[in-house]
TIVO-2410 file (N, C-alpha, C; in nm, 3 decimals):
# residues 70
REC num residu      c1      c2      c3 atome chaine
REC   1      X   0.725   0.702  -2.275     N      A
REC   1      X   0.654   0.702  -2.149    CA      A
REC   1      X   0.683   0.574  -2.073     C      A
REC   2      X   0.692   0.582  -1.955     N      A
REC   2      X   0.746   0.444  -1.879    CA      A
REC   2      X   0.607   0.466  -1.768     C      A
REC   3      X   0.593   0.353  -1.707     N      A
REC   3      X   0.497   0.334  -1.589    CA      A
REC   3      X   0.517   0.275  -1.506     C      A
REC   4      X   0.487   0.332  -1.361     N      A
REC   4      X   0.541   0.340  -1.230    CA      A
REC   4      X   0.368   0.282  -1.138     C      A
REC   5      X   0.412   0.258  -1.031     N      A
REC   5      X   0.296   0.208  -0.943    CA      A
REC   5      X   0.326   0.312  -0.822     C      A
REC   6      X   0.173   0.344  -0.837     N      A
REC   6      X   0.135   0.461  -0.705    CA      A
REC   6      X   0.037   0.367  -0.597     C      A
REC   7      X   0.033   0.357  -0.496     N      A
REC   7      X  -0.019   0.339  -0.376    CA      A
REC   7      X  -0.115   0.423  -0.297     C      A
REC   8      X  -0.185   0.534  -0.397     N      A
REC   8      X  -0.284   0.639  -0.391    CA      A
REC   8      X  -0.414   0.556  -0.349     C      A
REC   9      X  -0.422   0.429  -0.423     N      A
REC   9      X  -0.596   0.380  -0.352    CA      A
REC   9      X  -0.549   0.312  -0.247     C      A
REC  10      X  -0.432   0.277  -0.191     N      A
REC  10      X  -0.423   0.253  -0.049    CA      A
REC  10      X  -0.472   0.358   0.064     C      A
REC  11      X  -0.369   0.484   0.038     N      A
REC  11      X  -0.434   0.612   0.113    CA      A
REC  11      X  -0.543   0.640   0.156     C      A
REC  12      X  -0.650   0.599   0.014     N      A
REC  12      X  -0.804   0.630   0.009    CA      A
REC  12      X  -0.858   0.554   0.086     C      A
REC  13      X  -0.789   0.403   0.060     N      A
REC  13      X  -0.862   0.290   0.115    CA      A
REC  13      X  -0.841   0.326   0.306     C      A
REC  14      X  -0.752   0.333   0.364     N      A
REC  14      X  -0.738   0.357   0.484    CA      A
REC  14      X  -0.808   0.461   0.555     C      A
REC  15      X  -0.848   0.574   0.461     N      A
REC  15      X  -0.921   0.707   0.485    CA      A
REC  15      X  -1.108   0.663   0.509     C      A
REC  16      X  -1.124   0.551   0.414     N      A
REC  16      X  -1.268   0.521   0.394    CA      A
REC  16      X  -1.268   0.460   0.555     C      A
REC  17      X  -1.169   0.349   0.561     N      A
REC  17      X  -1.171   0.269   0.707    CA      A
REC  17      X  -1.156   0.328   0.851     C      A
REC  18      X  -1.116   0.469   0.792     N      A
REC  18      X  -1.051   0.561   0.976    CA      A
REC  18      X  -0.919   0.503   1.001     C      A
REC  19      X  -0.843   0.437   0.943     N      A
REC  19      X  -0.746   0.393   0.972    CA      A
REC  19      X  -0.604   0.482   0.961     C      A
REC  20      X  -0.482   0.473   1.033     N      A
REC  20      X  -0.374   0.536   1.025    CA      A
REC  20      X  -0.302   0.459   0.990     C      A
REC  21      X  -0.207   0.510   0.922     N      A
REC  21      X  -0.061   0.438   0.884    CA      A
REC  21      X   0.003   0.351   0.985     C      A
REC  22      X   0.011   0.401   1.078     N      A
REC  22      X   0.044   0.313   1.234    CA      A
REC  22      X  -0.054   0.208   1.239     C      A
REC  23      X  -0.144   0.212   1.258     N      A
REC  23      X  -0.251   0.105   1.258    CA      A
REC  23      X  -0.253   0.025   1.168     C      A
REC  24      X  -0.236   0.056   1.026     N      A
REC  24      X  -0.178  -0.041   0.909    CA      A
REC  24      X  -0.061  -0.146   0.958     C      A
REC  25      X   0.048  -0.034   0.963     N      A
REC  25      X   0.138  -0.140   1.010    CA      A
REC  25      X   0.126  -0.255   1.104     C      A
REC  26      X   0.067  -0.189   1.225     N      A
REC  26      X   0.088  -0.265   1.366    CA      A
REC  26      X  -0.052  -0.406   1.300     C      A
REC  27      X  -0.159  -0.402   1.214     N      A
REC  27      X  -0.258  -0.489   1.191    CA      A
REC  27      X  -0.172  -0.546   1.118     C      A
REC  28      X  -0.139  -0.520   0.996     N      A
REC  28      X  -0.027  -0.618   0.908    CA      A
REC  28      X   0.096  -0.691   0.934     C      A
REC  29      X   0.159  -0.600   1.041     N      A
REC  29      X   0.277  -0.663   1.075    CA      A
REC  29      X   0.357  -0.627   0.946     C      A
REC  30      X   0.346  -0.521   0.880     N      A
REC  30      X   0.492  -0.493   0.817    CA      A
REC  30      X   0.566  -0.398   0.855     C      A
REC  31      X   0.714  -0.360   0.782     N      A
REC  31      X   0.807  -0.296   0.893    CA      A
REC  31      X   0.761  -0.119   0.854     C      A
REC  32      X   0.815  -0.045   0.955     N      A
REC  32      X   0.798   0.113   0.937    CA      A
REC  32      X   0.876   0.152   0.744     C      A
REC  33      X   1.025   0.058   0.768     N      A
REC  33      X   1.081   0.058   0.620    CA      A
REC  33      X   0.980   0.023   0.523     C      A
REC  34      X   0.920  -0.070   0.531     N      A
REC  34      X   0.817  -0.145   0.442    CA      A
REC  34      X   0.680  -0.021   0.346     C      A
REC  35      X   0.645   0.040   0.530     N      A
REC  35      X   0.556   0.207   0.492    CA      A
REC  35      X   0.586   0.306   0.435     C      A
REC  36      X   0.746   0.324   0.453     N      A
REC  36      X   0.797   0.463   0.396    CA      A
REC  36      X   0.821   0.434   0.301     C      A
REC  37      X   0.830   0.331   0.232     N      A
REC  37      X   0.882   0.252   0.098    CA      A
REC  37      X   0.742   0.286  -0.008     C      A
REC  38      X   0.618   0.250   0.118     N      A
REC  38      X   0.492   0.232   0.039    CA      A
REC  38      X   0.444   0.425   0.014     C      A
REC  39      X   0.493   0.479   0.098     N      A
REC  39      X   0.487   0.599   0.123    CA      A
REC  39      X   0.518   0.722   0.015     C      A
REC  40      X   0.653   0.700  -0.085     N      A
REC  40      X   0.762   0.709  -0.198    CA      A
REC  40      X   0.710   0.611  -0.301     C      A
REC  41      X   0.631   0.575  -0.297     N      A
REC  41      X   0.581   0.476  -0.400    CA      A
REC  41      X   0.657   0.378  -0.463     C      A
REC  42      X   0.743   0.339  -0.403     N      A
REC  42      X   0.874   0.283  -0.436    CA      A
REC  42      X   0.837   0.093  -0.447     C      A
REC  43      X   0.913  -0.024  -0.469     N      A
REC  43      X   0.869  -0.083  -0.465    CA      A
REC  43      X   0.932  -0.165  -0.377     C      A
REC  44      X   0.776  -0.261  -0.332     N      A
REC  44      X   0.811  -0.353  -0.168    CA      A
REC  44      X   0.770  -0.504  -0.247     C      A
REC  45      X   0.765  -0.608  -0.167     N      A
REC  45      X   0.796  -0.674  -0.191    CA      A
REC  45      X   0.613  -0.744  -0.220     C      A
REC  46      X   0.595  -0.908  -0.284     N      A
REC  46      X   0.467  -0.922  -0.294    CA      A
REC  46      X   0.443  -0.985  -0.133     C      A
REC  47      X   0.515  -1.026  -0.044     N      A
REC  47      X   0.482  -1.071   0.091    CA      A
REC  47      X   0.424  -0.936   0.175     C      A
REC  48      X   0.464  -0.854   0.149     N      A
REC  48      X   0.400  -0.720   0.248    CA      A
REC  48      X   0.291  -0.684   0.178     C      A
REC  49      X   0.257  -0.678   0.041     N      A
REC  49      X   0.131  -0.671  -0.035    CA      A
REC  49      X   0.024  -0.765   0.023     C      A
REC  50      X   0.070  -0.861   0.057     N      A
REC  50      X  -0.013  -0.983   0.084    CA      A
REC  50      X  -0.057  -0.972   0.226     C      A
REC  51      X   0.036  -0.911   0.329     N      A
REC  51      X   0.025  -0.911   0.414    CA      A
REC  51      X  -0.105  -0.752   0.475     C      A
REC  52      X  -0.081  -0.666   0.364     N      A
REC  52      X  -0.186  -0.591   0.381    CA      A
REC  52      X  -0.313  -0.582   0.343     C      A
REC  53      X  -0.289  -0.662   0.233     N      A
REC  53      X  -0.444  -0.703   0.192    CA      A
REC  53      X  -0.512  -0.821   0.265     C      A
REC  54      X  -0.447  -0.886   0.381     N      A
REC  54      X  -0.510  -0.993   0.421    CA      A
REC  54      X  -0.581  -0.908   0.560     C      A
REC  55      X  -0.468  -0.800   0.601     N      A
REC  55      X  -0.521  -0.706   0.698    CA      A
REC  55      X  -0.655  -0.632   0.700     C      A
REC  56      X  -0.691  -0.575   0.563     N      A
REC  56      X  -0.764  -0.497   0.509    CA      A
REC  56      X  -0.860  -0.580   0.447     C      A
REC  57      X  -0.841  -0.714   0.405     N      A
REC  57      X  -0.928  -0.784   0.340    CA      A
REC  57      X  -0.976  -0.771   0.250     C      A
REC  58      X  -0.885  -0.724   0.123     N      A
REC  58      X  -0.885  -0.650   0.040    CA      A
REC  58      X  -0.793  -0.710  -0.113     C      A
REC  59      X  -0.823  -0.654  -0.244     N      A
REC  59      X  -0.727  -0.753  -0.334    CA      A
REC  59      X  -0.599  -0.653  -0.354     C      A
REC  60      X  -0.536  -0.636  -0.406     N      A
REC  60      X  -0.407  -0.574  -0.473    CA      A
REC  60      X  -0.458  -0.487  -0.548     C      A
REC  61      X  -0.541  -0.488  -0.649     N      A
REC  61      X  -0.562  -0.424  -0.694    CA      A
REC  61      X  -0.685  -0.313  -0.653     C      A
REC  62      X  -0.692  -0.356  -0.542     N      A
REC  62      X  -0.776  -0.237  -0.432    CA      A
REC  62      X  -0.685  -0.134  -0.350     C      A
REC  63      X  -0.576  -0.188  -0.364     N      A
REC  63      X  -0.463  -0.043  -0.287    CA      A
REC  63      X  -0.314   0.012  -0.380     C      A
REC  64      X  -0.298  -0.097  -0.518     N      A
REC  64      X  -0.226  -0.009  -0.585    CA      A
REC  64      X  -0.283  -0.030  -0.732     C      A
REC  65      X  -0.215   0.063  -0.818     N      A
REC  65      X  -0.241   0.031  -0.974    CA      A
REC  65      X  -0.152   0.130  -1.019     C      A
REC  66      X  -0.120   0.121  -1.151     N      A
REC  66      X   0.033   0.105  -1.268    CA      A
REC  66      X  -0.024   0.266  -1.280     C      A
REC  67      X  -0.002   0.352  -1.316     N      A
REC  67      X   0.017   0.500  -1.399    CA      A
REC  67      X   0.148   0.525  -1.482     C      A
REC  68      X   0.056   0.613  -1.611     N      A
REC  68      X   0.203   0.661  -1.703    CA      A
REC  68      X   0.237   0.726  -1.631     C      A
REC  69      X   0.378   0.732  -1.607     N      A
REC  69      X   0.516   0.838  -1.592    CA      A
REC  69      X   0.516   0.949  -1.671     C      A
REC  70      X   0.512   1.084  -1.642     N      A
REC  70      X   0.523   1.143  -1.802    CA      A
REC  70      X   0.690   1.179  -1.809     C      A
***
């Protein structure tokens, strides 16, 4: 089993706030690449992490966390 990072309590987190993906970006200032990246669950960098949790006011571990792969 290997483990991957999902960006699922980000989703939630933006849903609780009324917030859109556009609105994420344009408050954070990270790039559209940066979203679709976060989007694919793929991995971005810790400066755009930082940069959304300072948006959201929020820790890291409030918009992603590790899951098994099966």
């Amino acid at each position: 089993m290997s483990k991957t990072i999902t960006y699922k309590k980000l989703w939630k987190l933006l849903i609780d706030h009324n917030m859109t993906k556009t609105e994420l970006r344009d408050m954070s200032g990270i790039s559209t690449a940066s979203l679709a990246k976060l989007g694919k669950d793929e991995n971005i960098t810790t400066a755009v992490l930082i940069k959304i949790c300072t948006a959201l006011k929020c820790d890291v571990s409030d918009i992603m966390e590790i899951e098994e792969k099966l």
